[in-house]
C-alpha positions in Angstrom: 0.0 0.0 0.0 1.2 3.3 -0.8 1.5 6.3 1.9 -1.3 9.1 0.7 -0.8 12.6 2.2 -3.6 15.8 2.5 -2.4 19.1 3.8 -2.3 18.4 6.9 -2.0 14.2 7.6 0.0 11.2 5.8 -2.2 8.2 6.0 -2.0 4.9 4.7 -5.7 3.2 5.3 -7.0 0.0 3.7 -10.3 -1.6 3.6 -10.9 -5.6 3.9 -14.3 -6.2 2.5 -16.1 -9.5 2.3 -19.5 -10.2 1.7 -21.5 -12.9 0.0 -24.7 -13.6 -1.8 -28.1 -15.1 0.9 -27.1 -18.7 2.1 -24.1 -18.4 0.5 -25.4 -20.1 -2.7 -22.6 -20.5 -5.5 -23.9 -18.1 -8.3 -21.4 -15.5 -8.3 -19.8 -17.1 -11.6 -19.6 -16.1 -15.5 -21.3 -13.6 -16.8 -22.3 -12.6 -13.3 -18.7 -12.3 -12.1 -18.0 -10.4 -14.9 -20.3 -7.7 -14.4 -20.3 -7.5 -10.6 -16.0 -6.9 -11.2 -17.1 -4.0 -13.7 -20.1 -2.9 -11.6 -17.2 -2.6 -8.8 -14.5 -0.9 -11.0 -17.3 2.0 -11.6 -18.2 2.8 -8.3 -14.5 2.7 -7.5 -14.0 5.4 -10.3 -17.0 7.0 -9.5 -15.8 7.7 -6.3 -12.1 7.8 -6.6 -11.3 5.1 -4.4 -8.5 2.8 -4.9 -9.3 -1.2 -5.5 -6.1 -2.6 -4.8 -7.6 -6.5 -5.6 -11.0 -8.2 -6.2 -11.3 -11.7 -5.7 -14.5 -13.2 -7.1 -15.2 -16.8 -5.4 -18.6 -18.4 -6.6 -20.1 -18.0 -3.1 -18.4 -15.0 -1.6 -16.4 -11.7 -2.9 -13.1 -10.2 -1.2 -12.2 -6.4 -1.9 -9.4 -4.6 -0.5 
């Protein structure tokens, strides 16, 4: 991770997300992964956040 710095502060913060689909059924694969990885790339750009990774498991997705 890199050191970010505002007037006033150097930080360096990171986010571990997790989350998965109801029950944890398996669906989160092909053409669903696919979009739910560009879905996530827009917001991120949208917002100006930084996704360091994205790791898209059929039952669960990991963001940092």
């Amino acid at each position: 991770m890199q050191v970010l710095s505002s007037s006033h502060a150097k930080h360096c913060l990171g986010y571990h997300i997790v989350f998965c689909p109801k029950y944890r059924h398996q669906v989160l694969e092909g053409v669903i992964e696919i979009e739910l990885k560009r879905i996530i790339g827009e917001v991120c750009k949208t917002y100006e956040w930084l996704l360091h990774s994205i790791e898209v498991m059929p039952d669960h997705v990991h963001l940092f």
